[in-house]
N, C-alpha and C positions, 0 to 999 in steps of 0.2 A: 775296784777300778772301773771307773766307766769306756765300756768298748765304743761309744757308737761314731766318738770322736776321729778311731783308729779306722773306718772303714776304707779301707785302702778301696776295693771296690766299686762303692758307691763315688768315691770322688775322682776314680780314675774313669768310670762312666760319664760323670759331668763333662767331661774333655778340656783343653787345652787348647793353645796357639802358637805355633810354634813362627818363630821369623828367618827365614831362611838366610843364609849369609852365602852371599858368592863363595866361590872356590880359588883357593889361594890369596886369595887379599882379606876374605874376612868381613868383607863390607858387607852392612847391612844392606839386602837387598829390598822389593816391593813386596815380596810372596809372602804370604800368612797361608801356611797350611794347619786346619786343624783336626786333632786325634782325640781318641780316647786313649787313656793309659797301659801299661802292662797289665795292671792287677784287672782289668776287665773282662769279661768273660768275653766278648769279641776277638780280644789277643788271646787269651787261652783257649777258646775253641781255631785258631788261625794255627797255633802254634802246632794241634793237633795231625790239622790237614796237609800245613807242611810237613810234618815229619811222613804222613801218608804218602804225598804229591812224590815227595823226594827223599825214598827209603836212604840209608847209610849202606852201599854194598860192602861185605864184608874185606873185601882185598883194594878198595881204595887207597889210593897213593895223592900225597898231601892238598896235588892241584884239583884231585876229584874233589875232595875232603872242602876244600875250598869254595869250589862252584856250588855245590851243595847246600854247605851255610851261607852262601849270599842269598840263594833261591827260595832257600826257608825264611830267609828274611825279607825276602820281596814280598812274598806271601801274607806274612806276619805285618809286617810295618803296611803294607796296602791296605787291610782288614782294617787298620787303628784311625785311617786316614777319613776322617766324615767331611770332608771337604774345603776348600779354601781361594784365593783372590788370588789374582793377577798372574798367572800362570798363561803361557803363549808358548807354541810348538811350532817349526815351522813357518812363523808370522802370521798363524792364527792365535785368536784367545783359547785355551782349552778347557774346558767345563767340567766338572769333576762329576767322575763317575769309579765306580769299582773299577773298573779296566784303566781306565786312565789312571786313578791311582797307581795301580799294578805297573802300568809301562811309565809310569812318571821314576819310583823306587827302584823296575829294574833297571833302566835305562842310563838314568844320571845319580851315580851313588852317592854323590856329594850329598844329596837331599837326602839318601836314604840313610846316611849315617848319622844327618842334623835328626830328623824322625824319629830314628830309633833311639838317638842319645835323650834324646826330652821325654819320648813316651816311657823309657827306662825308670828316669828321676821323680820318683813319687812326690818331691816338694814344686812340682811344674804344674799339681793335683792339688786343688785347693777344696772344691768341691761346692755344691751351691749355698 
């Protein structure tokens, strides 16, 4: 069997484009953000620092348990995010940078669940 087809890796490094859709209606919005994949070492060294950032304390109750996994996923899904178009804060443009990633994911989760559902899906990785 030839492997080099299956590089989940290399083709989740290639990155993707994701199109963000409003919240609640669905509508295709202006925003292209793009990422690298799960399988990238990016997201697996992100995945790492989150787990660091935001240990699991041992007697958490479900709403800790909660704010936790969003945070590890701010973390994770900002790391994936190499940048993107048409994005405005405030009524300015915003310009993408690691931070603004980060407050873009934690701030408005609608993006951050469009983000992470695509960098999830290894067929969004086509590779070059």
């Amino acid at each position: 069997m030839e492997l080099s087809g299956y590089d989940l890796s290399a083709k989740a490094d290639f990155g993707s484009e994701v199109k963000i859709l409003a919240p609640k209606s669905d509508e295709e919005t202006d925003i292209v953000i793009r990422v690298v994949g799960a399988n990238s070492a990016r997201y697996r060294n992100a995945t790492v620092a989150a787990m660091v950032d935001f240990p699991m304390p041992d007697d958490a109750d479900s709403e800790t348990l909660a704010d936790i996994h969003f945070k590890r996923n701010a973390v994770k899904f900002a790391a994936c995010v190499t940048g993107w178009d048409n994005i405005e804060l405030d009524g300015k443009p915003l310009e993408y940078s690691k931070d603004n990633a980060r407050l873009i994911v934690s701030r408005f989760y609608w993006i951050a669940d469009q983000v992470g559902a695509h960098l999830s899906n290894d067929e969004n990785f086509t590779g070059a």
